[in-house]
N, CA, C and O atoms as a printed pandas DataFrame, in Angstrom:
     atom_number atom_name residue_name chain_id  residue_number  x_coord  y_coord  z_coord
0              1         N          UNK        A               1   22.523   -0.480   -5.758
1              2        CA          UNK        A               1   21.810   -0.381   -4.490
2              3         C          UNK        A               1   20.426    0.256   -4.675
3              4         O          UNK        A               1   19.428   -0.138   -4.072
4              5         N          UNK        A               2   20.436    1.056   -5.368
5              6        CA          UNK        A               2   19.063    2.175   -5.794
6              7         C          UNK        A               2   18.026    0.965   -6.406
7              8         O          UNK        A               2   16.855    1.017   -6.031
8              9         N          UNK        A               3   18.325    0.169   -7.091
9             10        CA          UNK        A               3   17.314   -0.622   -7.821
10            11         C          UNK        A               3   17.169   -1.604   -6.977
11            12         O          UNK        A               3   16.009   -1.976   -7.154
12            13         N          UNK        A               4   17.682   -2.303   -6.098
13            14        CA          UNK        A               4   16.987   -3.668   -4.945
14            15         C          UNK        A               4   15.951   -2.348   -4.314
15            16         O          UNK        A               4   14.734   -2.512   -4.391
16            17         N          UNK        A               5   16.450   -1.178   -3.757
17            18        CA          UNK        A               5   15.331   -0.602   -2.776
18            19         C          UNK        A               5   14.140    0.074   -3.538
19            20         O          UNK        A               5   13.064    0.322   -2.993
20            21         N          UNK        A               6   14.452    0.369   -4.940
21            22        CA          UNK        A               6   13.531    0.573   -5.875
22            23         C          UNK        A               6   12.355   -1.042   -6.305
23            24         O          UNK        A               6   11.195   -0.902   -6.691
24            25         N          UNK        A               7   12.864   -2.082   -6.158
25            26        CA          UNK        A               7   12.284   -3.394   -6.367
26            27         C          UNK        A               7   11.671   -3.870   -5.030
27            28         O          UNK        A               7   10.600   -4.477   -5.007
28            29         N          UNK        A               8   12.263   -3.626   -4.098
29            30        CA          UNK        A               8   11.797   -3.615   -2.603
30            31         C          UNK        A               8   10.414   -3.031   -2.359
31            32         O          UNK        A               8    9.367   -3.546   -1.964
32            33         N          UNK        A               9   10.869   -1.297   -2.862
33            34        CA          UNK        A               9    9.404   -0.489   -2.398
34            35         C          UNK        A               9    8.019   -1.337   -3.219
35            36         O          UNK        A               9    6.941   -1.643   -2.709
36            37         N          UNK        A              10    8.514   -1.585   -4.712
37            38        CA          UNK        A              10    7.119   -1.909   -5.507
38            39         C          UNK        A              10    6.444   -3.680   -4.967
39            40         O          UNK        A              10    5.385   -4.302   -5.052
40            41         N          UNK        A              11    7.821   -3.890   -4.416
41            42        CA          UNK        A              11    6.933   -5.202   -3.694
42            43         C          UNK        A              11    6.186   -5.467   -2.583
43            44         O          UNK        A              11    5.469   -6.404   -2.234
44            45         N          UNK        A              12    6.640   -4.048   -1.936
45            46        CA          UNK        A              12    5.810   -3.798   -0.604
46            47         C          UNK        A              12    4.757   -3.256   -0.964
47            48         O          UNK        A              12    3.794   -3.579   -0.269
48            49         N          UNK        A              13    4.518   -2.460   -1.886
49            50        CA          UNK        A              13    3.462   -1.442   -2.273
50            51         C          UNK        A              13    2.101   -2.875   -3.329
51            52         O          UNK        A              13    0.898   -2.737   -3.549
52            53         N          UNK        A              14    2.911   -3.895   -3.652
53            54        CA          UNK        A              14    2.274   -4.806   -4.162
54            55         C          UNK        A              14    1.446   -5.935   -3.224
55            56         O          UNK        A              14    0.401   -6.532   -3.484
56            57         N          UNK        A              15    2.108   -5.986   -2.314
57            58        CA          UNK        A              15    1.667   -6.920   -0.733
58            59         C          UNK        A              15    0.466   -6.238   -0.283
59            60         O          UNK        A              15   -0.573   -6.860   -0.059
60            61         N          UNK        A              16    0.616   -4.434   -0.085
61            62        CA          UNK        A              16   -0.168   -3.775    0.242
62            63         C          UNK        A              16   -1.365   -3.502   -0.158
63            64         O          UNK        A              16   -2.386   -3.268    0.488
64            65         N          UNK        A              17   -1.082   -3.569   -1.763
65            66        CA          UNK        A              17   -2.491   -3.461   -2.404
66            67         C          UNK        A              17   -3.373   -4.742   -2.448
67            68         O          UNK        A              17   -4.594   -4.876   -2.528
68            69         N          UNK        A              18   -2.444   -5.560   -2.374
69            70        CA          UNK        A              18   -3.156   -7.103   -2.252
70            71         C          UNK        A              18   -4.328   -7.337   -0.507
71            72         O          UNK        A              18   -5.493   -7.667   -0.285
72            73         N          UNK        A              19   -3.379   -7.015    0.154
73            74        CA          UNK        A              19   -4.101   -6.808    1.698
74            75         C          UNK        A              19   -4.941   -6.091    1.295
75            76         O          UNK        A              19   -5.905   -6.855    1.270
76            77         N          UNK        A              20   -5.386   -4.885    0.855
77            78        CA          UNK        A              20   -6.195   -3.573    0.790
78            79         C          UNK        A              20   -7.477   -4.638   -0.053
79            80         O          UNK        A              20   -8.633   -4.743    0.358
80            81         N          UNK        A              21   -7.109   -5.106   -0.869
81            82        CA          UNK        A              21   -8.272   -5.607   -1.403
82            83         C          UNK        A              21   -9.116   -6.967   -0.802
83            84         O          UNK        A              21  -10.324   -7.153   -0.951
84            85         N          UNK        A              22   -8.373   -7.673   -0.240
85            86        CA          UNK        A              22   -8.726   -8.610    0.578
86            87         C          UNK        A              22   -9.875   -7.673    1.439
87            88         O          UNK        A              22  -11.092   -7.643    1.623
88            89         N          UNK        A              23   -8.961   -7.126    1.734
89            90        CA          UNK        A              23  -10.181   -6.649    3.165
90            91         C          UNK        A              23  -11.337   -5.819    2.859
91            92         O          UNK        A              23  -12.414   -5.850    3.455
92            93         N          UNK        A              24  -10.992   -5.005    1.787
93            94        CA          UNK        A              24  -12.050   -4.444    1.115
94            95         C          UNK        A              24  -13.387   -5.976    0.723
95            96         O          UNK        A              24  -14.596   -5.985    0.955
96            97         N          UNK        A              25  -12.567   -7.008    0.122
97            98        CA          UNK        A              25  -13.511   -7.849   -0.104
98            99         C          UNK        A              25  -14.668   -8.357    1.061
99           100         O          UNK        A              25  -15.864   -8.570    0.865
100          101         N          UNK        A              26  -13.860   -8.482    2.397
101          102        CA          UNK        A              26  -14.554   -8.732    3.279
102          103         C          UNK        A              26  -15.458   -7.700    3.806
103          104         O          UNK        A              26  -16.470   -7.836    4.494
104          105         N          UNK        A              27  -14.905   -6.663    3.358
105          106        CA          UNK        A              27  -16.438   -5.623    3.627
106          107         C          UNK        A              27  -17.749   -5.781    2.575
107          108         O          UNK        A              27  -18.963   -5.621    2.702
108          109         N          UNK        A              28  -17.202   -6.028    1.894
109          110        CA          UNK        A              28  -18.288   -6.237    0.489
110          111         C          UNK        A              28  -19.255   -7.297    0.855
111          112         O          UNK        A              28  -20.460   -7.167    0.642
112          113         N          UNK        A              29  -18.726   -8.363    1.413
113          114        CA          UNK        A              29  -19.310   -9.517    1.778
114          115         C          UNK        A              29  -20.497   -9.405    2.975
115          116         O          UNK        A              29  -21.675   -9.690    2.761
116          117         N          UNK        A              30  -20.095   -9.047    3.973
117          118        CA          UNK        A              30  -20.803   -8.886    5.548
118          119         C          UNK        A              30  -20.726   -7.765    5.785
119          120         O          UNK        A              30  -19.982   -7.017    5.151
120          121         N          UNK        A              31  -21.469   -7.383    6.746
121          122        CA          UNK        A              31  -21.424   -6.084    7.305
122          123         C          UNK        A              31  -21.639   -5.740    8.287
123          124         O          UNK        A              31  -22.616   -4.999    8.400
124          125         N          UNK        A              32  -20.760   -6.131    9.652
125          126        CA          UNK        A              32  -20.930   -6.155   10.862
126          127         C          UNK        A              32  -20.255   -4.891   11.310
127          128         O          UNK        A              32  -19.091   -4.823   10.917
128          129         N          UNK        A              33  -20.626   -3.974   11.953
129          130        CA          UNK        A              33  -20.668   -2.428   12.703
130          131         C          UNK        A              33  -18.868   -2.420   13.398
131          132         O          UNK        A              33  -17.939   -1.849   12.827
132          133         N          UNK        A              34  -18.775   -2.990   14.368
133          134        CA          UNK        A              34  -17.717   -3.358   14.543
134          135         C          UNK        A              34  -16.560   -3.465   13.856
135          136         O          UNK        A              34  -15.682   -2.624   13.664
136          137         N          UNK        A              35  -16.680   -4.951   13.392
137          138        CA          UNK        A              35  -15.827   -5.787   12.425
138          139         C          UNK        A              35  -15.496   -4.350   11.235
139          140         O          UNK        A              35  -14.355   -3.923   11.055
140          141         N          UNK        A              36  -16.186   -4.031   10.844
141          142        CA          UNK        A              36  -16.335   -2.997    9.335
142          143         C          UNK        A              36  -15.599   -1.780   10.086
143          144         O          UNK        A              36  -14.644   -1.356    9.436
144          145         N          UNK        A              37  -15.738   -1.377   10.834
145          146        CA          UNK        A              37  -14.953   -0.030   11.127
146          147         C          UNK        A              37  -13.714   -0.301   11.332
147          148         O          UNK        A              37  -12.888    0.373   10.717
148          149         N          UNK        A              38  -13.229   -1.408   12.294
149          150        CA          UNK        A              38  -11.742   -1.786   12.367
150          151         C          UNK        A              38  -11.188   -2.225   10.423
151          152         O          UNK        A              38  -10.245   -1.699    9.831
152          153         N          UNK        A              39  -11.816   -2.935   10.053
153          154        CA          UNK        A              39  -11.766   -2.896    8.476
154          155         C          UNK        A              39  -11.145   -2.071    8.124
155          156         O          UNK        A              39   -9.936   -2.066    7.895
156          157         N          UNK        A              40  -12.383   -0.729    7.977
157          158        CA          UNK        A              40  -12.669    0.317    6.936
158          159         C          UNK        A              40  -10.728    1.145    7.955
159          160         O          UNK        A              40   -9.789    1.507    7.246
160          161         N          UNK        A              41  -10.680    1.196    8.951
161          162        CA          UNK        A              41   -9.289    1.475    9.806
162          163         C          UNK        A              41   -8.651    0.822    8.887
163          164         O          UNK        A              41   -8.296    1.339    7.828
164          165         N          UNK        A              42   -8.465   -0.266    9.177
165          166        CA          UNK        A              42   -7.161   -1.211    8.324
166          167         C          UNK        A              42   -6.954   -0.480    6.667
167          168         O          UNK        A              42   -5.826   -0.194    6.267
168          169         N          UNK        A              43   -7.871   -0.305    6.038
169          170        CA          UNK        A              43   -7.978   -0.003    4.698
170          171         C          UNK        A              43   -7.470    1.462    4.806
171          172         O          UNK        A              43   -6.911    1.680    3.731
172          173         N          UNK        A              44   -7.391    2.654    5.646
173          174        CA          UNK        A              44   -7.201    3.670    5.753
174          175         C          UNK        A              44   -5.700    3.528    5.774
175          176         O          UNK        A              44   -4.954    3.809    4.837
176          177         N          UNK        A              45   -5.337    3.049    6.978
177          178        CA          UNK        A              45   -3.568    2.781    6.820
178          179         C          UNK        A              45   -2.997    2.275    5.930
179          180         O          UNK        A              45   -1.894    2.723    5.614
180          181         N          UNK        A              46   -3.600    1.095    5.184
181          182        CA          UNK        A              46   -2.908    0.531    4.611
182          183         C          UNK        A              46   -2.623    1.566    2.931
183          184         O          UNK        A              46   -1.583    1.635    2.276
184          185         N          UNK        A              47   -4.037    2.272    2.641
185          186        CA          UNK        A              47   -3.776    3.217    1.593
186          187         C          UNK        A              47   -2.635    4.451    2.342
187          188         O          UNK        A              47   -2.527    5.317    1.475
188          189         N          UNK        A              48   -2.266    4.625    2.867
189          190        CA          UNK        A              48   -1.300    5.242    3.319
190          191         C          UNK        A              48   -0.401    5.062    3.548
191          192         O          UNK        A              48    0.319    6.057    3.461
192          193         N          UNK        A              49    0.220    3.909    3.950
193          194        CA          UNK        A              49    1.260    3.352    3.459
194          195         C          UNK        A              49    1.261    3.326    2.017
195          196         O          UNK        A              49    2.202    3.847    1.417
196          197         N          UNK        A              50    0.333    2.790    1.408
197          198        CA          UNK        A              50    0.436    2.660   -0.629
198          199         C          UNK        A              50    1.441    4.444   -1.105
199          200         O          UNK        A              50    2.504    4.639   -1.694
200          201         N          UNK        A              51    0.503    5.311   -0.535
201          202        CA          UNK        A              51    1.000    6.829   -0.511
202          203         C          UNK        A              51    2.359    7.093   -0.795
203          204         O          UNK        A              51    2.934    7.573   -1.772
204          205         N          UNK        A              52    2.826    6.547    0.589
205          206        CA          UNK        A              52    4.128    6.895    1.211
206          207         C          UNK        A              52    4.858    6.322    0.210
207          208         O          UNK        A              52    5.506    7.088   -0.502
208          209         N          UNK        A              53    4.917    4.811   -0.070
209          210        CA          UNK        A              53    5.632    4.282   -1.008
210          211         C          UNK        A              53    5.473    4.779   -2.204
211          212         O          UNK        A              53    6.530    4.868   -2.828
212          213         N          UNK        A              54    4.546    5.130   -2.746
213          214        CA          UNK        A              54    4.192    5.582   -3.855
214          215         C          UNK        A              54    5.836    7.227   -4.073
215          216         O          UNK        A              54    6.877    7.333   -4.721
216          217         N          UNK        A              55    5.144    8.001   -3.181
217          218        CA          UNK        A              55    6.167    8.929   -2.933
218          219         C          UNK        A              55    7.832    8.625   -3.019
219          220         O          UNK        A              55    8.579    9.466   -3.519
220          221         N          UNK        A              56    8.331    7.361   -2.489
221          222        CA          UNK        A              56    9.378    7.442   -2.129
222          223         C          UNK        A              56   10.125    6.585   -3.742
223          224         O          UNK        A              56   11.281    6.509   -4.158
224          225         N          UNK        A              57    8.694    6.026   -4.315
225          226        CA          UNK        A              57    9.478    5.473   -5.431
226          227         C          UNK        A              57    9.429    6.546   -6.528
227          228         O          UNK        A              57   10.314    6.551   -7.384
228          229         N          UNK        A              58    8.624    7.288   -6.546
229          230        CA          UNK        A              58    8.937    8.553   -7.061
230          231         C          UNK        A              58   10.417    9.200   -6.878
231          232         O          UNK        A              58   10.949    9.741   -7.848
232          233         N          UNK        A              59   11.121    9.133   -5.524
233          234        CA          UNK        A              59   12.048   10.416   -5.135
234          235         C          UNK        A              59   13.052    9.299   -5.996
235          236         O          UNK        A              59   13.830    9.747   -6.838
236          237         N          UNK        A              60   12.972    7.653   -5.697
237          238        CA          UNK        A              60   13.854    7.074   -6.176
238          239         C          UNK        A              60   14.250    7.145   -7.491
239          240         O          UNK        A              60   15.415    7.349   -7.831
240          241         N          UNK        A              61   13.149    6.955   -8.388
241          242        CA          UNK        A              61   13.234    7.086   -9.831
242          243         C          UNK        A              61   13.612    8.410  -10.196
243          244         O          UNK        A              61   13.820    8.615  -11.392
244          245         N          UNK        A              62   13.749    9.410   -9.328
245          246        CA          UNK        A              62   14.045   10.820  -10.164
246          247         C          UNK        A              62   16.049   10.563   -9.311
247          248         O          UNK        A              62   16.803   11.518   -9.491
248          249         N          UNK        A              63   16.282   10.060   -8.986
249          250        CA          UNK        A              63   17.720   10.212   -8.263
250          251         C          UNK        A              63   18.322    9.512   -8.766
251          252         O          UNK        A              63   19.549    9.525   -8.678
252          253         N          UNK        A              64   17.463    8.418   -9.668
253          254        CA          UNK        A              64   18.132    7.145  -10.032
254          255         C          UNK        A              64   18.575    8.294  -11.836
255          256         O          UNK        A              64   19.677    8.170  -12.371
256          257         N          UNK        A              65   17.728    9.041  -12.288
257          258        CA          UNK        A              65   17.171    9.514  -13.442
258          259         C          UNK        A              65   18.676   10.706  -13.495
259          260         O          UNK        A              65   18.978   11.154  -14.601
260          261         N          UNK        A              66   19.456   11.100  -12.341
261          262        CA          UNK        A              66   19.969   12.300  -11.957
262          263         C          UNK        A              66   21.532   11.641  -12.386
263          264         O          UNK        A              66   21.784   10.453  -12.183
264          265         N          UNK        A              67   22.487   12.554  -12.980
265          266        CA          UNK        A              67   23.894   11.915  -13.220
266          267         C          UNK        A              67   24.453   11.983  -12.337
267          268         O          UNK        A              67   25.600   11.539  -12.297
């Protein structure tokens, strides 16, 4: 069970970084005042979510690591 939710988190955390860069790309590109702040928003959450997961595959790998 520990390793699907351990394979789970890194695929979400992989979706995430993929979105993060997309949108980063579209800031790179144009630069509309608006558009770019809801962006530069999107990019804030979404590295925070990366965080969180980051964290939780941490707690996983040390529980998985535990006899």
């Amino acid at each position: 069970m520990e390793q699907s939710r351990l394979v789970n988190f890194h695929t979400a955390r992989q979706h995430l970084a993929e979105r993060r860069s997309t949108i980063i790309e579209v800031l790179a590109r144009a630069y509309q005042r608006e558009q770019s702040d809801a962006h530069i928003d999107m990019v804030i959450k979404i590295q925070a979510a990366i965080e969180i997961i980051d964290k939780a595959i941490g707690e996983e790998e040390r529980a998985a690591q535990q006899p």
